[in-house]
Biopython code that builds the backbone (N, CA, C, O; Angstrom):
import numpy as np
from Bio.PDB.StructureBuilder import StructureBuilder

atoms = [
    (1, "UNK", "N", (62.313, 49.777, 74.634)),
    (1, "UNK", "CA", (63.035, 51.020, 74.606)),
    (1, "UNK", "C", (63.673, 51.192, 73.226)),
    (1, "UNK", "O", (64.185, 50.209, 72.691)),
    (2, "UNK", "N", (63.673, 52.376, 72.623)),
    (2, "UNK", "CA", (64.300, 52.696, 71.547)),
    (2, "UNK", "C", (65.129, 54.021, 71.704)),
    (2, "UNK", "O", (64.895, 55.011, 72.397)),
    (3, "UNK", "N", (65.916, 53.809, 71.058)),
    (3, "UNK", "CA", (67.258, 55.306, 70.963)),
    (3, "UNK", "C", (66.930, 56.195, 70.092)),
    (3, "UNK", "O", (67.543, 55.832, 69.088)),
    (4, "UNK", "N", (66.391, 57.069, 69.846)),
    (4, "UNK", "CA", (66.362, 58.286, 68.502)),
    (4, "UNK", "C", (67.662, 58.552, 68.161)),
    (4, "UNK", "O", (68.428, 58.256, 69.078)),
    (5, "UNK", "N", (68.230, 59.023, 67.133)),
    (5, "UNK", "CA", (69.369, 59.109, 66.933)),
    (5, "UNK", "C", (69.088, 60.638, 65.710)),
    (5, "UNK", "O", (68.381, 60.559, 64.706)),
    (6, "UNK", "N", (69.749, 61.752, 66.100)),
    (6, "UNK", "CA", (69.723, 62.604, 64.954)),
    (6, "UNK", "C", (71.098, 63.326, 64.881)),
    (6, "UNK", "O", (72.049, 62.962, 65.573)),
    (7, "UNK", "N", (71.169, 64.562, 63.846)),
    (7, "UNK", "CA", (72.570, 65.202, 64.143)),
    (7, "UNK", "C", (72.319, 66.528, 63.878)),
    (7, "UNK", "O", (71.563, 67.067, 63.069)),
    (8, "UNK", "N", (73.179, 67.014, 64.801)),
    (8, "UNK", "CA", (73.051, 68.717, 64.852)),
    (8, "UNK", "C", (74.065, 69.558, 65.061)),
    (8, "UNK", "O", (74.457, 69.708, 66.218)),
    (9, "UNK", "N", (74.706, 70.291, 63.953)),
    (9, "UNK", "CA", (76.119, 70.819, 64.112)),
    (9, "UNK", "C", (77.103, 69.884, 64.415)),
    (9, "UNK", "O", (77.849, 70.204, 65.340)),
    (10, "UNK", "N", (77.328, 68.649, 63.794)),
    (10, "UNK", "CA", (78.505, 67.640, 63.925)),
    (10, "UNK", "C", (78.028, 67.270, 65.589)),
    (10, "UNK", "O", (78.875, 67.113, 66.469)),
    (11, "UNK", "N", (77.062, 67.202, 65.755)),
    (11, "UNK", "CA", (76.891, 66.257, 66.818)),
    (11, "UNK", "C", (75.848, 65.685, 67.044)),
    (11, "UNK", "O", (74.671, 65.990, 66.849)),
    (12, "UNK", "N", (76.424, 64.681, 67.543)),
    (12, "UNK", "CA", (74.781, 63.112, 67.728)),
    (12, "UNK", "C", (74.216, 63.169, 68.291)),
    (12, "UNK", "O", (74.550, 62.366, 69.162)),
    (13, "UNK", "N", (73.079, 63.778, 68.649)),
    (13, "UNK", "CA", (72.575, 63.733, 69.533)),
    (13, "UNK", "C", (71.185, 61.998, 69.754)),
    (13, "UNK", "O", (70.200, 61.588, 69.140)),
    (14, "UNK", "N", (72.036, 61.534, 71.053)),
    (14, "UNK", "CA", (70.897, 60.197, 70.946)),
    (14, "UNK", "C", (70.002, 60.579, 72.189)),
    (14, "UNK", "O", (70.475, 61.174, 73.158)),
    (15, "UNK", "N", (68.572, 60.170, 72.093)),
    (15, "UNK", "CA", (67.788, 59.996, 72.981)),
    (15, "UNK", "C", (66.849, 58.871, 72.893)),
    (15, "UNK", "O", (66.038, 58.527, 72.034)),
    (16, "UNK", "N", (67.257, 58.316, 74.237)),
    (16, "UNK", "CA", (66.328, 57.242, 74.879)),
    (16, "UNK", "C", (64.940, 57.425, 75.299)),
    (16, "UNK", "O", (64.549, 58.424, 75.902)),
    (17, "UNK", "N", (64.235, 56.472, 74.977)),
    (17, "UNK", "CA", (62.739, 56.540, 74.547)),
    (17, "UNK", "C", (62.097, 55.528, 75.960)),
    (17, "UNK", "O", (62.241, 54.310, 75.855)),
    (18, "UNK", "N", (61.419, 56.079, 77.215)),
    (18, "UNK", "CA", (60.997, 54.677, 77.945)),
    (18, "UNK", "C", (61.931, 54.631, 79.091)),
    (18, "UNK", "O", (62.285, 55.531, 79.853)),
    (19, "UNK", "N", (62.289, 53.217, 79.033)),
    (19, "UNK", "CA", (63.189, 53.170, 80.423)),
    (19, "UNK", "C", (64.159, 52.723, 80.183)),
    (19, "UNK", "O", (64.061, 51.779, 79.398)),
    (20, "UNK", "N", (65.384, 53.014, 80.579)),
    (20, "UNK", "CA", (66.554, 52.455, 80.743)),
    (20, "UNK", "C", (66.816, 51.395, 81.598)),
    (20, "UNK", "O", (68.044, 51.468, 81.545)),
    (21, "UNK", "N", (66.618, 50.545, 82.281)),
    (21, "UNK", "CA", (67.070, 49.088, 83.156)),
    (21, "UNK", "C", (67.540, 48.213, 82.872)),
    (21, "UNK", "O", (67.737, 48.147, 81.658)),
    (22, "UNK", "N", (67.869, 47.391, 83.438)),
    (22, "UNK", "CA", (68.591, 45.863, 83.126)),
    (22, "UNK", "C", (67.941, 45.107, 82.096)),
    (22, "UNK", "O", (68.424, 44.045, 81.702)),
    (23, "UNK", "N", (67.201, 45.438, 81.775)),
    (23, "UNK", "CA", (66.031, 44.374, 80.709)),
    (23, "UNK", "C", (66.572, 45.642, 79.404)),
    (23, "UNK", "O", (66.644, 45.234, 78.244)),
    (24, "UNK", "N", (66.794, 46.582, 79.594)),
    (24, "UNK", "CA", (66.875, 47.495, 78.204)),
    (24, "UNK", "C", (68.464, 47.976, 78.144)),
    (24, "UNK", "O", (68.913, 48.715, 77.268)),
    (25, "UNK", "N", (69.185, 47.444, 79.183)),
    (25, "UNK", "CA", (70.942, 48.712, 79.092)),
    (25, "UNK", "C", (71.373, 47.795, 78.030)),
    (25, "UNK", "O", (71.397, 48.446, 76.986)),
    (26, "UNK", "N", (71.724, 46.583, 77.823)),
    (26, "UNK", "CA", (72.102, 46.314, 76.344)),
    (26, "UNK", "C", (72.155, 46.937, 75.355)),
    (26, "UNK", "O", (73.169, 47.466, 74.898)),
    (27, "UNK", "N", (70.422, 46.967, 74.621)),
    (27, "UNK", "CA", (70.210, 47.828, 73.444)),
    (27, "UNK", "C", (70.959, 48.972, 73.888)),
    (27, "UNK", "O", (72.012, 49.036, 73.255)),
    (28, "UNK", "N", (70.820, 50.000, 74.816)),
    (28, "UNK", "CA", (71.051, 51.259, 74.698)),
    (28, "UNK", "C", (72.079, 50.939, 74.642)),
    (28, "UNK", "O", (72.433, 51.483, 73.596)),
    (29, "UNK", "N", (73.242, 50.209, 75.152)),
    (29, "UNK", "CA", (74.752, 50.270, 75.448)),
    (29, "UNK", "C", (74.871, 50.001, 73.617)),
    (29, "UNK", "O", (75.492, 50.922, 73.086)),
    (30, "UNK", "N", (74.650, 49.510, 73.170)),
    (30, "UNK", "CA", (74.852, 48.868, 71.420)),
    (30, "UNK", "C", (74.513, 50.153, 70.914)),
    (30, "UNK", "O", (75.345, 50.671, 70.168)),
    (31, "UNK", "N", (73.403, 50.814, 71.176)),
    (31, "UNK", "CA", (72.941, 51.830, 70.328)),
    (31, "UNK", "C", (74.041, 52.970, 70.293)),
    (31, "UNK", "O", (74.647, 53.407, 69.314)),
    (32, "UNK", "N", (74.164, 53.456, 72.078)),
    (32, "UNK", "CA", (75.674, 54.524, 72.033)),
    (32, "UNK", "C", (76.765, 54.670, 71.878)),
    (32, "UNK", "O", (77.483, 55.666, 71.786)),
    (33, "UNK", "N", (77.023, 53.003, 71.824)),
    (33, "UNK", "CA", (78.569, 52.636, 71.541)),
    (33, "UNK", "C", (78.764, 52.716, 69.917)),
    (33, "UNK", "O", (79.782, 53.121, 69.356)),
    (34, "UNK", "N", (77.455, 52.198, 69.219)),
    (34, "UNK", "CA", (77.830, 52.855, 67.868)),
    (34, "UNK", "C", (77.811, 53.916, 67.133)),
    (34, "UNK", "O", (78.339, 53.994, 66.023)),
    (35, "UNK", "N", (76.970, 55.143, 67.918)),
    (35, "UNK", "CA", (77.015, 55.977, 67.841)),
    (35, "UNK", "C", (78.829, 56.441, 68.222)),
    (35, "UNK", "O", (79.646, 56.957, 67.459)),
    (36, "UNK", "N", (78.927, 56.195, 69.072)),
    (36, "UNK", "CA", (80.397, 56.594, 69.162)),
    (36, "UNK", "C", (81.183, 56.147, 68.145)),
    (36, "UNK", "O", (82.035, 56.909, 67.689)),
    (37, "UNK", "N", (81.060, 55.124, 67.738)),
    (37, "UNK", "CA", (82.268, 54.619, 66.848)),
    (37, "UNK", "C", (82.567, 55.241, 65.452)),
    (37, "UNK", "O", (83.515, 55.066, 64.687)),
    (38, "UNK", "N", (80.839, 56.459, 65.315)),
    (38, "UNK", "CA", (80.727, 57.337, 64.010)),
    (38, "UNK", "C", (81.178, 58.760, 64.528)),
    (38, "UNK", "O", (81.905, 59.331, 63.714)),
    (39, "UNK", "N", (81.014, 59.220, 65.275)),
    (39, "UNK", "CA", (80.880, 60.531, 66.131)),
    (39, "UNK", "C", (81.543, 60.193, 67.491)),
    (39, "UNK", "O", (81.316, 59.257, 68.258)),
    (40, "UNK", "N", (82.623, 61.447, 67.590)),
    (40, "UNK", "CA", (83.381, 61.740, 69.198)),
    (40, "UNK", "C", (82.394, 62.468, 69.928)),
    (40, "UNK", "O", (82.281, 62.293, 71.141)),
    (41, "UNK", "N", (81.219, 63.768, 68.917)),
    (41, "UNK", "CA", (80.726, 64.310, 69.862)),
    (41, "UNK", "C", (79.471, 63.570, 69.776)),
    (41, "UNK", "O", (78.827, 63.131, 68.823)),
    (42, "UNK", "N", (79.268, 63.554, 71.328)),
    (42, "UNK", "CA", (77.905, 62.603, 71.559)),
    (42, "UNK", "C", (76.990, 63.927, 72.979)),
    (42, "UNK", "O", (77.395, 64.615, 73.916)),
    (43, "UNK", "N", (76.047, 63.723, 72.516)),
    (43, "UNK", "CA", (74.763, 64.486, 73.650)),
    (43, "UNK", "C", (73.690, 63.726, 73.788)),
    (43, "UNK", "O", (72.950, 63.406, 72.858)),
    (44, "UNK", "N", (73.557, 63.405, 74.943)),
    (44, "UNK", "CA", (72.389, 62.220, 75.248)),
    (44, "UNK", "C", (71.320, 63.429, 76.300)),
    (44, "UNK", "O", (71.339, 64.085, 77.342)),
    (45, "UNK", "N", (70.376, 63.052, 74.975)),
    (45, "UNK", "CA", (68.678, 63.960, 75.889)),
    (45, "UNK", "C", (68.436, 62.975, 76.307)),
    (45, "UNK", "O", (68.601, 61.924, 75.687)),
    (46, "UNK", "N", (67.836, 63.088, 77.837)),
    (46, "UNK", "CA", (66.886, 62.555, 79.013)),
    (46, "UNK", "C", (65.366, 62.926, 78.591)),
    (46, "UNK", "O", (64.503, 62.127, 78.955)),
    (47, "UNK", "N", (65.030, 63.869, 77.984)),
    (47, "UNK", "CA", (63.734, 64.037, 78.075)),
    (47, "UNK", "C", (62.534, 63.307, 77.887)),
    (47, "UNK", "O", (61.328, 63.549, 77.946)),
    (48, "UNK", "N", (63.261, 62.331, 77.640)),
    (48, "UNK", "CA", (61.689, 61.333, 76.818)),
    (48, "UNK", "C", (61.840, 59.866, 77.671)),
    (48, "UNK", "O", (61.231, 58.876, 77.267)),
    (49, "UNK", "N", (62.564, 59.817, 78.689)),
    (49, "UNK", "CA", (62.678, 58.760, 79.643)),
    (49, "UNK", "C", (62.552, 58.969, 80.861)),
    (49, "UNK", "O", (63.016, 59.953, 81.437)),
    (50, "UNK", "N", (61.693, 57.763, 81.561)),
    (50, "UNK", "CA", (60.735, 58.367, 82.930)),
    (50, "UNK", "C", (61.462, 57.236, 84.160)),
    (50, "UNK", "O", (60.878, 56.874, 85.182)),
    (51, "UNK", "N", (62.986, 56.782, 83.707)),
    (51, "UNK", "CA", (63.412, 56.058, 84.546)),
    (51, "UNK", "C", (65.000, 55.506, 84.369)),
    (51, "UNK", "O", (65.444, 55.347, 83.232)),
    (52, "UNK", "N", (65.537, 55.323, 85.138)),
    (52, "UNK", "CA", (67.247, 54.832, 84.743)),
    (52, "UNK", "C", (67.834, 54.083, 85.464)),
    (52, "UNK", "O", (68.639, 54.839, 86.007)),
    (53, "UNK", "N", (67.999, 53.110, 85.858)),
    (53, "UNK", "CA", (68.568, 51.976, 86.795)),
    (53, "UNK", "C", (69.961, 52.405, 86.984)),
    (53, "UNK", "O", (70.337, 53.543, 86.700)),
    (54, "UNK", "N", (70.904, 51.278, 87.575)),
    (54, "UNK", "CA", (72.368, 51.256, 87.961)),
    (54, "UNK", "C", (72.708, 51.074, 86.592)),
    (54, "UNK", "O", (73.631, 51.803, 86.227)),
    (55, "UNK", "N", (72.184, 50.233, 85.631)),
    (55, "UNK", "CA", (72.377, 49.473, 84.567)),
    (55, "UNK", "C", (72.503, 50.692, 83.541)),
    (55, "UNK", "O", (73.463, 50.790, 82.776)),
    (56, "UNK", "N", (71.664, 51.429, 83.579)),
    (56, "UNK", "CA", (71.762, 52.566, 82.424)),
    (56, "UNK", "C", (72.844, 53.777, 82.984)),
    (56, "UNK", "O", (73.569, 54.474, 82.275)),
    (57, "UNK", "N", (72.771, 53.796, 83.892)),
    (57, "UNK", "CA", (74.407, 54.551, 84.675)),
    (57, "UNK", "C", (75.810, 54.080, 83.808)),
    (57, "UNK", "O", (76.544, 54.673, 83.017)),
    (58, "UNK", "N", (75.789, 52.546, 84.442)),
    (58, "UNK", "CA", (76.876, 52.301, 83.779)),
    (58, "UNK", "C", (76.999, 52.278, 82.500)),
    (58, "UNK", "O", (78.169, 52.283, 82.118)),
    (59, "UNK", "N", (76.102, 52.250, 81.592)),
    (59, "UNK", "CA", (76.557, 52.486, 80.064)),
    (59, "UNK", "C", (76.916, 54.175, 79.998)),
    (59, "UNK", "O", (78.006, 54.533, 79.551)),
    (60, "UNK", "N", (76.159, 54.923, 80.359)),
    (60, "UNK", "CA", (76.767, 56.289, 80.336)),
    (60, "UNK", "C", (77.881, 56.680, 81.067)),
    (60, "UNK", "O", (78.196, 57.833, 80.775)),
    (61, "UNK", "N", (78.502, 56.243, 81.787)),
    (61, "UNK", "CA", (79.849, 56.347, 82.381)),
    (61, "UNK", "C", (80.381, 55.356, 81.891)),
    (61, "UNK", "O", (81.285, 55.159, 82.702)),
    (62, "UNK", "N", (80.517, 54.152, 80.714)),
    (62, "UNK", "CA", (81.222, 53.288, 79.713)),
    (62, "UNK", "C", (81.378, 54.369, 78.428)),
    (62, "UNK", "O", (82.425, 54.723, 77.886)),
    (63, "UNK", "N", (80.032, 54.767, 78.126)),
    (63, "UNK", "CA", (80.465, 55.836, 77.163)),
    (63, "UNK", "C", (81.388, 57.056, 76.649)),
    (63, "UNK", "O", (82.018, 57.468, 75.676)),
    (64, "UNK", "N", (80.811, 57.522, 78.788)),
    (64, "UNK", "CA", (82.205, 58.784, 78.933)),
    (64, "UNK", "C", (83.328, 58.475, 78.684)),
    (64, "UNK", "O", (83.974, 59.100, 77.844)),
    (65, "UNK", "N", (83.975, 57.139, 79.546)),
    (65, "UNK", "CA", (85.201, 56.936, 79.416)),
    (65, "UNK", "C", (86.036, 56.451, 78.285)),
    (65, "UNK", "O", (87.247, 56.612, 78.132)),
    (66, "UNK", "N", (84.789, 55.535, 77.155)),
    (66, "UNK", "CA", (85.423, 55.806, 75.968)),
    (66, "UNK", "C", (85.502, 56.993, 74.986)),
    (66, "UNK", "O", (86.018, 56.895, 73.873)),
    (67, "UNK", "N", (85.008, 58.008, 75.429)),
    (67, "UNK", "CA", (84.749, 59.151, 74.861)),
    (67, "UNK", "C", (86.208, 59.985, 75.037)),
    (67, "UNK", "O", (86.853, 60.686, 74.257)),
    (68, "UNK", "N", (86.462, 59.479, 76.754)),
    (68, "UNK", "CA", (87.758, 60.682, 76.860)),
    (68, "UNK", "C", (88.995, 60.331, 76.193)),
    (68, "UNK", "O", (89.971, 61.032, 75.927)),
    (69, "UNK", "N", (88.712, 58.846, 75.930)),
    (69, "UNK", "CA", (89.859, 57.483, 76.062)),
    (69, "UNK", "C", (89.968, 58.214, 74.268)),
    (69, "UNK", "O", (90.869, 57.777, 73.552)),
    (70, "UNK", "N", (89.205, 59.069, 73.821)),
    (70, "UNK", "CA", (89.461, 59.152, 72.098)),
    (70, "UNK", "C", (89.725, 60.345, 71.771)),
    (70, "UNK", "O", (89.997, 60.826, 70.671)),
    (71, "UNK", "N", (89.608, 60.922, 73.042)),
    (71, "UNK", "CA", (89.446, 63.040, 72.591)),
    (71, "UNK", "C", (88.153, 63.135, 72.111)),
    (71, "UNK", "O", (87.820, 64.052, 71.360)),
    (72, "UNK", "N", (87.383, 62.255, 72.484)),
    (72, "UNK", "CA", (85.397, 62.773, 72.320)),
    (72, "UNK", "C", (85.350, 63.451, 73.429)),
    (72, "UNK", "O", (86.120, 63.511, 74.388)),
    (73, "UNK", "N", (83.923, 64.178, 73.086)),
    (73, "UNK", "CA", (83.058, 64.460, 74.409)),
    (73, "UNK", "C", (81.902, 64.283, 74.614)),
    (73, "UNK", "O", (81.246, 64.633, 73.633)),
    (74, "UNK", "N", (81.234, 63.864, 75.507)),
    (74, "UNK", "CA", (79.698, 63.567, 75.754)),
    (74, "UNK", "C", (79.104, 65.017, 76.942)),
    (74, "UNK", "O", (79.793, 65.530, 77.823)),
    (75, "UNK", "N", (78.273, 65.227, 76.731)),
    (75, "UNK", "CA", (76.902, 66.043, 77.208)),
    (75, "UNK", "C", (75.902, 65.198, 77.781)),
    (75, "UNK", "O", (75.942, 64.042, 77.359)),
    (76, "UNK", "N", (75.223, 65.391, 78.428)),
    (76, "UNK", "CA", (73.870, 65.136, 78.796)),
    (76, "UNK", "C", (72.853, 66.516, 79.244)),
    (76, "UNK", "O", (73.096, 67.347, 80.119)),
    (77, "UNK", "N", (71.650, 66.445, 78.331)),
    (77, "UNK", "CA", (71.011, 67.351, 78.427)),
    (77, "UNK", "C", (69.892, 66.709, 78.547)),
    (77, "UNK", "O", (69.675, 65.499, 78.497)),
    (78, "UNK", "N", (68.974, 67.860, 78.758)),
    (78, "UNK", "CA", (67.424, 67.751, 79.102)),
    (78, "UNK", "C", (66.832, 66.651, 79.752)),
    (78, "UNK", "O", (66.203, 65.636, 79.451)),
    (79, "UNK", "N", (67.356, 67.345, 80.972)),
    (79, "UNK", "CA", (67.194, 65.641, 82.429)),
    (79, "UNK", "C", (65.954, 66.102, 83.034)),
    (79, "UNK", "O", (65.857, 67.266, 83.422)),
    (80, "UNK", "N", (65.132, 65.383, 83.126)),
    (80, "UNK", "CA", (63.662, 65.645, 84.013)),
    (80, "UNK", "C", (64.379, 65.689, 85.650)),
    (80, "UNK", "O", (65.312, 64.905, 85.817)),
    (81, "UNK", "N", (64.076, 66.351, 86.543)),
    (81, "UNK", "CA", (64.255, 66.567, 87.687)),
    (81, "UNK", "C", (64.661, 65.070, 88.514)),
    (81, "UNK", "O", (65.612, 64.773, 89.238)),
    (82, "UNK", "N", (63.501, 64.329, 88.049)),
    (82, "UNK", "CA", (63.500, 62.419, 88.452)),
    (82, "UNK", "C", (65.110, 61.883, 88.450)),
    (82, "UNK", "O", (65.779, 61.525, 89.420)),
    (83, "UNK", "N", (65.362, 61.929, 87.520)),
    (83, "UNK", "CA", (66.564, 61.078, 86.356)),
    (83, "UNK", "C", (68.008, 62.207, 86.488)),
    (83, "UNK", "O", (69.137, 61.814, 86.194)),
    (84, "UNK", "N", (67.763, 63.451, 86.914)),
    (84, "UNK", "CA", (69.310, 64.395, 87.219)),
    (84, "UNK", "C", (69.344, 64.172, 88.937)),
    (84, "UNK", "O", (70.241, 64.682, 89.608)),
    (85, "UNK", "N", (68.476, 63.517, 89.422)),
    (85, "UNK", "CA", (68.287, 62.766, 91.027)),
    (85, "UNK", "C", (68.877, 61.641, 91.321)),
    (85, "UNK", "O", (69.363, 61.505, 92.444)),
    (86, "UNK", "N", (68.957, 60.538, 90.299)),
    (86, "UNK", "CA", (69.555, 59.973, 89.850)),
    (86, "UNK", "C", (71.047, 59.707, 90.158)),
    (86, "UNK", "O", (71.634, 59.044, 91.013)),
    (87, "UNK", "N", (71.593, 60.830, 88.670)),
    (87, "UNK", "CA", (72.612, 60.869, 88.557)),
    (87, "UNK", "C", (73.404, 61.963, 89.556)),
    (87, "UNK", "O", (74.632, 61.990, 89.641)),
    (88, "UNK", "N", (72.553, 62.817, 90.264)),
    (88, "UNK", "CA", (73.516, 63.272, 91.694)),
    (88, "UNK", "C", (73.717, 62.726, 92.955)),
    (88, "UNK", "O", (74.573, 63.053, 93.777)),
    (89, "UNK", "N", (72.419, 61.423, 93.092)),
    (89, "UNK", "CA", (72.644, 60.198, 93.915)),
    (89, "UNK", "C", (73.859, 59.573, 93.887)),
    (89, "UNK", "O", (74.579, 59.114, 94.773)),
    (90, "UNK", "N", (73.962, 59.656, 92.494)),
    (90, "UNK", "CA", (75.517, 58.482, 92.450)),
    (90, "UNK", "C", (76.991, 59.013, 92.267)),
    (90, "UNK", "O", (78.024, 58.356, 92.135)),
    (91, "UNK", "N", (76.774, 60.681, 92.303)),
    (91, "UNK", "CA", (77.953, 61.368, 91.956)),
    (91, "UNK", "C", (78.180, 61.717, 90.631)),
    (91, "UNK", "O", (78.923, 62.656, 90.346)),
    (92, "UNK", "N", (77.627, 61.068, 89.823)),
    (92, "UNK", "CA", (77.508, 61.510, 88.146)),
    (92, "UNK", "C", (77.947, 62.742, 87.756)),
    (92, "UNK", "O", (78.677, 63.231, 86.894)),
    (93, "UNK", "N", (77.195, 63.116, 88.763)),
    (93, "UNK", "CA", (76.934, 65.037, 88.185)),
    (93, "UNK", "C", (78.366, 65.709, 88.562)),
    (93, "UNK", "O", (78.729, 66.674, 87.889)),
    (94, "UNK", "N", (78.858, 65.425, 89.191)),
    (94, "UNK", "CA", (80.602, 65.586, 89.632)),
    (94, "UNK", "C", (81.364, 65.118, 87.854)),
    (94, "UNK", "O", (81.895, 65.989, 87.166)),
    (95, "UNK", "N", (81.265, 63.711, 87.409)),
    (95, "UNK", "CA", (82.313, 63.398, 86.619)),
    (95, "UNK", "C", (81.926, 63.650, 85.055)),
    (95, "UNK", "O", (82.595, 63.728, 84.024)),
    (96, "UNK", "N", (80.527, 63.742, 85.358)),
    (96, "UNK", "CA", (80.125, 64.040, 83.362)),
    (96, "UNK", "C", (79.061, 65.115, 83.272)),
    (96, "UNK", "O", (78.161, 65.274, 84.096)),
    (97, "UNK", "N", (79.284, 65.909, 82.069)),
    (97, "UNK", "CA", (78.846, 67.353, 81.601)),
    (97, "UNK", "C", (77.671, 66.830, 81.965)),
    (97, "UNK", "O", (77.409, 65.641, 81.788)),
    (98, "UNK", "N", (76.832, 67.701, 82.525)),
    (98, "UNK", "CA", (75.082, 68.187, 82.234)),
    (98, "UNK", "C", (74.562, 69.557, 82.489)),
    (98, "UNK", "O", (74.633, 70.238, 83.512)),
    (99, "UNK", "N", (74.049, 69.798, 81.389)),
    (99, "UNK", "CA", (73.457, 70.778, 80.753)),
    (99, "UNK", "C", (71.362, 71.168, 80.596)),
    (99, "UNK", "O", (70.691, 70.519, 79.793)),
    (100, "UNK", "N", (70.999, 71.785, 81.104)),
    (100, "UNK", "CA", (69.647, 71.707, 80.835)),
    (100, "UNK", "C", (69.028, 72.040, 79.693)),
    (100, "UNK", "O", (67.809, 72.155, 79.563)),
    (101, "UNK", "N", (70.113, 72.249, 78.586)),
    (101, "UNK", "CA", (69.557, 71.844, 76.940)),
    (101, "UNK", "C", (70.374, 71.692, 76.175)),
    (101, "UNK", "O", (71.497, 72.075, 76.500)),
    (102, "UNK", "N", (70.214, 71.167, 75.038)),
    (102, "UNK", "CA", (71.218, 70.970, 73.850)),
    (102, "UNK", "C", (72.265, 72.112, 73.660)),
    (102, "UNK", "O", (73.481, 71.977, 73.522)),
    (103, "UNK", "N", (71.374, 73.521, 73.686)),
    (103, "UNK", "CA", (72.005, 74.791, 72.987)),
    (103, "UNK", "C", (72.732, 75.178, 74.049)),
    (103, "UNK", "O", (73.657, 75.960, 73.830)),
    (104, "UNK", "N", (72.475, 74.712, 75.458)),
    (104, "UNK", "CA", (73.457, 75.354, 76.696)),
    (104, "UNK", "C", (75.023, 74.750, 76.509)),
    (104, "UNK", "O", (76.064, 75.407, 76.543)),
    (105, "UNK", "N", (74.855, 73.141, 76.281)),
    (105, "UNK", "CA", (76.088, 72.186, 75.644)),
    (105, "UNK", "C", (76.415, 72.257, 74.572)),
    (105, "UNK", "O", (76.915, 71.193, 74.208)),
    (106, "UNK", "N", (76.397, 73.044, 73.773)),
    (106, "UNK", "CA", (77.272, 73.364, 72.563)),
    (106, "UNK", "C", (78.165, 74.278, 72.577)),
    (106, "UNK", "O", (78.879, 74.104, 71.589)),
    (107, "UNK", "N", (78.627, 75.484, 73.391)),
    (107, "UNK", "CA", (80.352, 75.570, 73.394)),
    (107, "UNK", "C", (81.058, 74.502, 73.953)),
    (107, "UNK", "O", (82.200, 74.347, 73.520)),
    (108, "UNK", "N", (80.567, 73.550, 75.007)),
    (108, "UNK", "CA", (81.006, 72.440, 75.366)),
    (108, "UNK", "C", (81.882, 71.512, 74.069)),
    (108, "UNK", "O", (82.927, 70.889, 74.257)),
    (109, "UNK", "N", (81.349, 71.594, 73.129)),
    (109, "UNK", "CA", (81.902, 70.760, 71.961)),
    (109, "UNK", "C", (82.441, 71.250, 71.198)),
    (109, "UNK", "O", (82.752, 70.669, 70.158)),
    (110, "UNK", "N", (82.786, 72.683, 71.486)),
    (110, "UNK", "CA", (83.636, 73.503, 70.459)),
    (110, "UNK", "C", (85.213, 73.548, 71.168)),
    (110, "UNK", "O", (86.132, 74.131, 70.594)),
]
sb = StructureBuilder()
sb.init_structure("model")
sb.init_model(0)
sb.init_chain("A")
sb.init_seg("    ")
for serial, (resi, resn, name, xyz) in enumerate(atoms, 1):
    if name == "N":
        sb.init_residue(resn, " ", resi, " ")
    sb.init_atom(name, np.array(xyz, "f"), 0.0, 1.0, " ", f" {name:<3s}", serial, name[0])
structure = sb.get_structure()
């Protein structure tokens, strides 16, 4: 698994490449946490990942909460139907932004 990492209007947008699981939430947790430590605003695209364990949950709800814990904000956009199933399985979709594209989550960060 690899993280893309780009920026667009003062914000990071990272996307995960593959699968997110217990064999890969490390890297990603390293990859977003340093992304955070450059950038408050963070937007994580789903689009290019065909899977997400408990393991990749909890780094994105580690992220949120250091996000709020700073006056950041995180987004999540462009969730394949699979993976926003997911995260309304577990209540996600109740505690952190999602958006069905980048450009829908950008007054979000204003």
């Amino acid at each position: 698994m690899e993280v893309k990492t780009e920026e667009n209007g003062g914000i990071t947008i990272l996307t995960p490449v593959g699968r997110v699981d217990t064999s890969t939430a490390k890297a990603f947790e390293d990859s977003v946490m340093a992304a955070a430590e450059k950038n408050k605003k963070i937007a994580i695209s789903f689009g290019e990942i065909d899977y997400i364990s408990s393991a990749g949950l909890r780094v994105v709800l580690m992220l949120g909460k250091k996000l709020t814990a700073t006056k950041g904000v995180l987004a999540l956009v462009n969730m394949p139907d699979k993976i926003f199933a997911v995260f309304k399985m577990s209540g996600f979709d109740k505690i952190l932004k999602i958006y069905p594209t980048l450009e829908e989550s950008k007054p979000f960060f204003n």
